[in-house]
C-alpha positions in Angstrom: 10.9 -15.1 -12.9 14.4 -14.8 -11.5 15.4 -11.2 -10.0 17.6 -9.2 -12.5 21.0 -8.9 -10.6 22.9 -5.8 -11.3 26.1 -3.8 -10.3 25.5 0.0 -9.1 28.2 2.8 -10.4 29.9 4.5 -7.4 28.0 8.2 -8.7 24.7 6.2 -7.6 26.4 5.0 -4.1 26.6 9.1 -3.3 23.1 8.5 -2.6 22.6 5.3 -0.6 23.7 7.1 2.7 24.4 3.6 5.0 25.0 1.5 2.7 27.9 3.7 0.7 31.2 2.3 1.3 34.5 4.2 2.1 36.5 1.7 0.2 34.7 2.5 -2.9 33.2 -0.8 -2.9 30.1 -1.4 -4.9 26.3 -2.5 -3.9 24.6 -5.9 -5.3 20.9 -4.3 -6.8 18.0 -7.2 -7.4 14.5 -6.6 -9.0 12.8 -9.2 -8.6 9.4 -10.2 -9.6 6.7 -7.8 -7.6 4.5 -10.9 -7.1 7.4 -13.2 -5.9 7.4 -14.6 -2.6 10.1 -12.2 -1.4 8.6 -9.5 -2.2 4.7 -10.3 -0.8 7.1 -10.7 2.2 8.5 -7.2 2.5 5.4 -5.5 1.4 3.1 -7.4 4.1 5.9 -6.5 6.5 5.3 -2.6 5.3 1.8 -2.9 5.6 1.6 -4.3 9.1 4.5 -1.9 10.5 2.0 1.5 8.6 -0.6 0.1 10.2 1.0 0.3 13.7 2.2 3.5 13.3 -1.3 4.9 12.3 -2.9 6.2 16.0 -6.3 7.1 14.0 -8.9 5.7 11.8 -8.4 2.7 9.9 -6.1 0.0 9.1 -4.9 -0.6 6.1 -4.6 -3.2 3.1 -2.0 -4.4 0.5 -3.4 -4.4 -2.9 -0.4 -4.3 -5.0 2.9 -3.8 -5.3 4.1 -1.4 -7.1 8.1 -2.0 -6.9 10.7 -3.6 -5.2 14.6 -3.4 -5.3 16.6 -5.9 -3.1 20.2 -4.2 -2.6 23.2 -5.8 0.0 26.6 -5.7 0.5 29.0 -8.2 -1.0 30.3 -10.1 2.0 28.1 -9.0 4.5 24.1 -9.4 5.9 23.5 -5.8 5.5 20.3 -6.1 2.9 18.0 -3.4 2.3 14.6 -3.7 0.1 13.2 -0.3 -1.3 9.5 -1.2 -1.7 6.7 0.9 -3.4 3.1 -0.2 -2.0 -0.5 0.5 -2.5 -2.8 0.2 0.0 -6.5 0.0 0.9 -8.7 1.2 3.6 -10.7 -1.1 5.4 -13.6 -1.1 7.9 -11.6 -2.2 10.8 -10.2 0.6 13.2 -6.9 0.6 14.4 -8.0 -0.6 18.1 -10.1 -3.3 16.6 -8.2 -6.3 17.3 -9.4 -8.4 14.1 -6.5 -9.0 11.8 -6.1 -7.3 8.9 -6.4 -10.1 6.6 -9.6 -10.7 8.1 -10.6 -6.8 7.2 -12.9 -5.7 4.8 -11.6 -3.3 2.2 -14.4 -0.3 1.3 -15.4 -0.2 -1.9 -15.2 2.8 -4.7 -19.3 2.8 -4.1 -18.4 4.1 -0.5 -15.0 6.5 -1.8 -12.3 4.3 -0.9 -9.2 5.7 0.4 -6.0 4.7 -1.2 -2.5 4.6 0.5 0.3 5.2 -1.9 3.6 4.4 0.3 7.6 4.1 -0.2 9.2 1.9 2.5 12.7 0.7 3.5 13.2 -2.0 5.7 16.6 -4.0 6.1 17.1 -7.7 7.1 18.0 -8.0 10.6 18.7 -11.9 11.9 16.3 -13.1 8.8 13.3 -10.7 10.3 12.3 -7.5 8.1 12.3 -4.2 10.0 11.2 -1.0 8.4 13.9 1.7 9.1 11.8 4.7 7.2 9.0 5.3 5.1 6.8 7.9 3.2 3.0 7.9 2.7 0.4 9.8 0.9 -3.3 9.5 1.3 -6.3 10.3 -0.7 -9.3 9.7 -1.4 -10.5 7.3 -4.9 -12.1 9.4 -7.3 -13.0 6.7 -9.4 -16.4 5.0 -10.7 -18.3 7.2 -7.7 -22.3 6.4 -8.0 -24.6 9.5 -8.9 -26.7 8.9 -5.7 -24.6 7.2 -3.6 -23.3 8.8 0.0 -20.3 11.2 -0.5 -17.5 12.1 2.5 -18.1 14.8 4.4 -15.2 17.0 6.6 -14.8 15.4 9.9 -15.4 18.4 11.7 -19.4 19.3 9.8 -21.3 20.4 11.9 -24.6 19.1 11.6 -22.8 15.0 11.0 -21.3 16.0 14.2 -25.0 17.1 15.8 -26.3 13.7 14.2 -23.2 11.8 15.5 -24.1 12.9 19.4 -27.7 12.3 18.8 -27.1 8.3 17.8 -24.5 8.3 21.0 -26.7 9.6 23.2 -29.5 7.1 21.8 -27.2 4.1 22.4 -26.2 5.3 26.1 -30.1 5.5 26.9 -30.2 1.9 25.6 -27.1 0.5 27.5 -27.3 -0.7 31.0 -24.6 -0.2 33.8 -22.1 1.8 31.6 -22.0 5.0 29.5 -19.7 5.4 26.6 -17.9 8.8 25.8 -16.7 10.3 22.0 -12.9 9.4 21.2 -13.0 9.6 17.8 -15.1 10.5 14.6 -13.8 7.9 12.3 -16.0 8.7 8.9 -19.4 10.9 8.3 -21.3 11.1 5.2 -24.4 11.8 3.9 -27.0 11.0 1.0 -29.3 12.9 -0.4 -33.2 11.1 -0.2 -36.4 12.5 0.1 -37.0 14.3 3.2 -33.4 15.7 3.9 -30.1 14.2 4.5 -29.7 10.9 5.3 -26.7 10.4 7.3 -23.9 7.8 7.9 -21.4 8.0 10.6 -18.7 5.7 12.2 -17.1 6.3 15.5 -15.3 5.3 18.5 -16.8 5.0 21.9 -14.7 4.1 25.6 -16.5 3.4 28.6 -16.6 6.2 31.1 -17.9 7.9 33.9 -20.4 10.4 33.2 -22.4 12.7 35.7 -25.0 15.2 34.1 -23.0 16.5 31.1 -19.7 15.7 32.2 -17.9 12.8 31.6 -14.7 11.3 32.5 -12.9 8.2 30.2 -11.9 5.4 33.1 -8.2 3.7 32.7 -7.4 4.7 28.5 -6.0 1.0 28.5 -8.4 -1.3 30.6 -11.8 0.9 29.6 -13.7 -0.9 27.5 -13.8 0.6 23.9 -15.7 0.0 20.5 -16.9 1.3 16.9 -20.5 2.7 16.5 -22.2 2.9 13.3 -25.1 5.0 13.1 -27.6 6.1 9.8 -30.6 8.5 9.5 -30.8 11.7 10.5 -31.0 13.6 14.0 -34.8 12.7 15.1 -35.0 8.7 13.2 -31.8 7.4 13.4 -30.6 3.5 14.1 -27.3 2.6 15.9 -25.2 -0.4 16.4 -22.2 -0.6 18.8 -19.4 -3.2 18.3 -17.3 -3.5 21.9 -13.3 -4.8 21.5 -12.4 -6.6 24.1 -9.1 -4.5 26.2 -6.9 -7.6 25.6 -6.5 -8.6 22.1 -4.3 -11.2 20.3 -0.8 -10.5 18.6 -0.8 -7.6 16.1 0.5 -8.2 12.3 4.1 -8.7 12.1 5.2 -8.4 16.4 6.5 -11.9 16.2 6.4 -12.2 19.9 3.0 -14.6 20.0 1.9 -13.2 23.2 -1.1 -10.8 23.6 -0.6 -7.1 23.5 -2.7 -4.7 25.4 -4.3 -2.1 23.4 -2.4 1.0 23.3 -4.1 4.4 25.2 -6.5 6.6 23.0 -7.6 9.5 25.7 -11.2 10.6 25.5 -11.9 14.2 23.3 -15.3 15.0 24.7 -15.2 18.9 23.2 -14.4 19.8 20.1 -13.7 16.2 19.0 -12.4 16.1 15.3 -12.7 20.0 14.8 -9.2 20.2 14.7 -9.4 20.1 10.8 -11.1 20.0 7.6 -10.4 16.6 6.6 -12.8 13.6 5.2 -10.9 11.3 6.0 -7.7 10.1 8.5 -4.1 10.1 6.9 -1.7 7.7 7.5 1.5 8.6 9.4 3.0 10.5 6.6 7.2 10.8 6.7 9.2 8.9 9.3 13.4 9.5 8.6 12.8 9.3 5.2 15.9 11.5 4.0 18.5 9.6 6.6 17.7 6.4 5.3 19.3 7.6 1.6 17.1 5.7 -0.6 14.1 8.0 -0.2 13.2 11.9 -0.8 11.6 13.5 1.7 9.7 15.4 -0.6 6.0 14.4 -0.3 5.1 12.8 -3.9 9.1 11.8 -5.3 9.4 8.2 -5.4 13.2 6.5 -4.4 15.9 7.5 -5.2 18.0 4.3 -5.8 19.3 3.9 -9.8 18.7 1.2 -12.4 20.1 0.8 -15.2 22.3 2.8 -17.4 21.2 4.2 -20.5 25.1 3.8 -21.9 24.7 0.4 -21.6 21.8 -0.4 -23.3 22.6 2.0 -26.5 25.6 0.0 -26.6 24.0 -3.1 -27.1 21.3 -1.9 -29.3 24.8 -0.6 -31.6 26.7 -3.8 -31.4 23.4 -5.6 -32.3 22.6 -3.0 -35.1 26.7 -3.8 -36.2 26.0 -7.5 -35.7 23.1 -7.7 -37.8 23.9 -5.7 -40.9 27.6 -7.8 -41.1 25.4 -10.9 -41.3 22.8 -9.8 -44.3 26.1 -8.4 -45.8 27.7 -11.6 -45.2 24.8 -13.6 -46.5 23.8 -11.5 -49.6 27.6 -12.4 -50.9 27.0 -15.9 -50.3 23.9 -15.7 -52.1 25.5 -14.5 -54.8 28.0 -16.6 -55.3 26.1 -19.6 -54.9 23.2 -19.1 -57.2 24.7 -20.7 -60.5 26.3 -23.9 -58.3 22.4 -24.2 -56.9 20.4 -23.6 -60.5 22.4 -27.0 -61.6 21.6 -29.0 -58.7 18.6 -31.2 -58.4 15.3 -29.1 -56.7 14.7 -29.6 -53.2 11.4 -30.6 -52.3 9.4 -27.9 -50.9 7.5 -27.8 -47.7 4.5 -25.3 -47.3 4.5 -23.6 -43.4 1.5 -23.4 -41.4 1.6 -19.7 -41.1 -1.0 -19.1 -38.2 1.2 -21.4 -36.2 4.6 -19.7 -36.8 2.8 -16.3 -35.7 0.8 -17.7 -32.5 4.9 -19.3 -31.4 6.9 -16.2 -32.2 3.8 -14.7 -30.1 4.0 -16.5 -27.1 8.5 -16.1 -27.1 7.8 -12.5 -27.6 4.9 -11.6 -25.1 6.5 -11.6 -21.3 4.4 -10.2 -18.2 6.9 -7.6 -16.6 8.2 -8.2 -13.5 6.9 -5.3 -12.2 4.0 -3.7 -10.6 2.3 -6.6 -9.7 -1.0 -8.1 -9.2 -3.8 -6.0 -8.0 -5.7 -8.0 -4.8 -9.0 -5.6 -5.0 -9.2 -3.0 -7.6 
C-alpha cells in the first residue's frame, strides 16, 4: 500500500523542535503501511538499540507495530520516523550473546512481559539511529492458567533462600571454579502438594571465593552464565548455561567485528532487594522531550499531527453538494424523458446476479488499514 503523503500546517511545526524551520518552511509527513518493508526496518532498528540500552534482565522482541510516521525536509536528508512498537520478553538475557531472533519469547502460560515503546530515530548516511525514546513495561494479564506459576517480587525472601540454596548446589557440583550472584533475573512459584514449588532464573560470574566471601574476577573476561533452578530449598534441580566472554556482533552495531561483553559487577549482599518488583523494566525515558516529537510524560503517545479535521468535513460537504445536484439533475431528466421513452420500442431486460454484485462491491469496499500491523506472537 503506498504511504499517504501529506503537508503539515506551520501550528503543528511549533512542536517538531529540530525539524521546525525559521523560514516558515513546511515538513513532508508519510504513513506508510506498518507492515511495509520500511517500516519492519525502523522498528527492528528500535528493538535492537532498547535492547542495548537495557543493563538488566531480558532482551526484547518485536511483535508489532503499532505506528509509523516518516517525516523530512524538502530539499534536504534530514528524515525522521516516529515509530510506536510492541515488544516481547524472551528467555535470553541481555549478556547472552544468542541473537535475538534466535530468542524465545515467554508465553502468557508463564506471564509475559510486554514492552510498549515510542521511538525516534533519523536517517543518517542511509543507517537508522535512534535519537530518543520512551518505554513502559508490564506484565500480561491475559489468559493466566488457574494453577500455573505466578511472579513473585524480586526481592521475596524465601525465592531468594531457594535461589542461594540451588547456587550453592551447583558450586558443590562444579570443578575448578565457583560462581557468585549478579543478578536475580525472574522467581516464581506454584502451588503443589507439599509446599511451594519454586522457579528461579539467574545470573552467575566466575569468582574467587574463600569461606563466605567471594570476590567477582575481571567483570569483562570472568566467565558468566544463566541458572535455572526448580523445587524447593531441600529437593531442588539446577542447570547452568556458561556465555562465552567474547561473543559475535550485537543486533544493529554494523561494525561485523566481535564485541566484548559489557561489565556487570558482582552483588553478593542484598542482591535484588533494592525493590519490589517482578520483573526488570526496560530503560524507561532517554531525551524524549528534546527530540519534539515525543511527551515525556510516561503513558502519552507522539506528538506529531495528522490530518485536519477542516479538511475532511470539507470534502464530506462538497460530496454531500455533489451528490444531491446529480439526483436533482437526474430526477428532471427523468421526467422529461418518460413520454419520449413509453413510445419507444422496450429494451430487453437483463436479470443481475445479485450475490455477485454484493460479494464485488464487498471486496472494493473492505481495505486492511495501514496501520497497526501484524502481530508476530500474540
Amino acid at each position: 500500500m503506498n504511504g499517504l503523503t501529506l503537508t503539515l500546517t506551520l501550528a503543528a511545526l511549533a512542536v517538531l523542535g529540530p525539524l521546525a524551520l525559521a523560514g516558515g518552511a513546511q515538513l513532508s509527513l508519510r504513513q506508510p503501511d506498518c507492515d511495509s518493508v520500511e517500516a519492519e526496518e525502523a522498528g527492528a532498528a528500535a528493538r535492537d538499540h532498547l535492547n542495548a540500552q537495557h543493563s538488566h534482565g531480558y532482551k526484547y522482541q518485536l511483535n508489532r507495530i503499532e505506528d509509523i510516521k516518516i517525516l523530512s525536509k524538502p530539499g534536504s536528508n534530514d528524515t525522521y520516523y516516529v515509530v510506536e512498537v510492541d515488544l516481547l520478553e524472551t528467555d535470553c538475557h541481555v549478556l547472552d550473546p544468542t541473537p535475538v531472533a534466535n530468542c524465545t519469547v515467554r508465553p502468557k502460560a508463564l506471564t509475559a512481559v510486554e514492552g510498549d515503546c515510542d521511538v525516534v530515530l533519523k536517517r543518517l548516511a542511509g543507517v537508522l539511529t535512534v535519537t530518543a525514546f520512551k518505554c513502559k513495561t508490564e506484565e500480561s494479564t491475559e489468559d493466566l492458567c488457574l494453577g500455573c506459576p505466578s511472579l513473585l517480587p524480586l526481592n521475596d525472601s524465601k525465592a531468594l533462600d531457594f535461589v542461594h540454596a540451588s547456587l550453592a548446589t551447583f558450586n558443590n557440583q562444579t570443578l575448578n571454579a565457583t560462581y557468585s550472584l549478579l543478578e536475580v533475573g525472574r522467581m516464581s512459584t506454584q502451588v503443589v502438594s507439599g509446599g511451594p514449588h519454586y522457579l528461579a532464573e539467574y545470573i552467575v560470574a566466575e569468582s574467587n571465593c574463600t569461606e563466605d566471601l567471594c570476590a567477582a574476577l575481571d567483570p569483562v573476561t570472568a566467565t558468566r552464565g544463566i541458572c535455572t533452578a526448580q523445587g524447593s530449598g531441600v529437593a531442588h534441580t539446577v542447570d547452568c548455561k556458561m556465555f562465552s566472554a567474547t561473543v559475535a556482533p550485537a543486533e544493529g552495531n554494523g561494525t561485523g567485528l566481535p564485541h566484548v561483553l559489557p561489565k556487570f559487577h558482582a552483588q553478593t549482599q542484598n542482591v535484588s532487594r533494592r525493590h519490589g518488583l517482578r520483573h526488570h523494566k526496560l530503560t524507561p525515558l532517554h531525551d524524549p522531550h528534546l527530540s519534539g516529537f515525543l511527551s515525556s510524560e510516561s503513558d502519552s503517545a507522539e506528538v506529531v499531527s495528522t490530518a485536519s479535521p477542516a479538511a475532511s468535513n470539507s470534502t464530506s460537504n462538497s460530496a454531500s453538494n455533489s451528490t444531491s445536484t446529480s439526483a436533482s439533475n437526474s430526477t428532471s431528466n427523468s421526467t422529461s424523458n418518460s413520454v419520449s421513452a413509453s413510445n419507444e420500442v422496450p429494451l430487453e431486460r437483463v436479470k443481475r446476479d445479485v450475490a455477485a454484485a454484493a460479494a464485488a462491491v464487498t471486496e472494493a469496499v473492505v481495505l486492511a488499514p495501514p496501520c497497526p500491523g501484524r502481530r508476530r506472537y500474540f
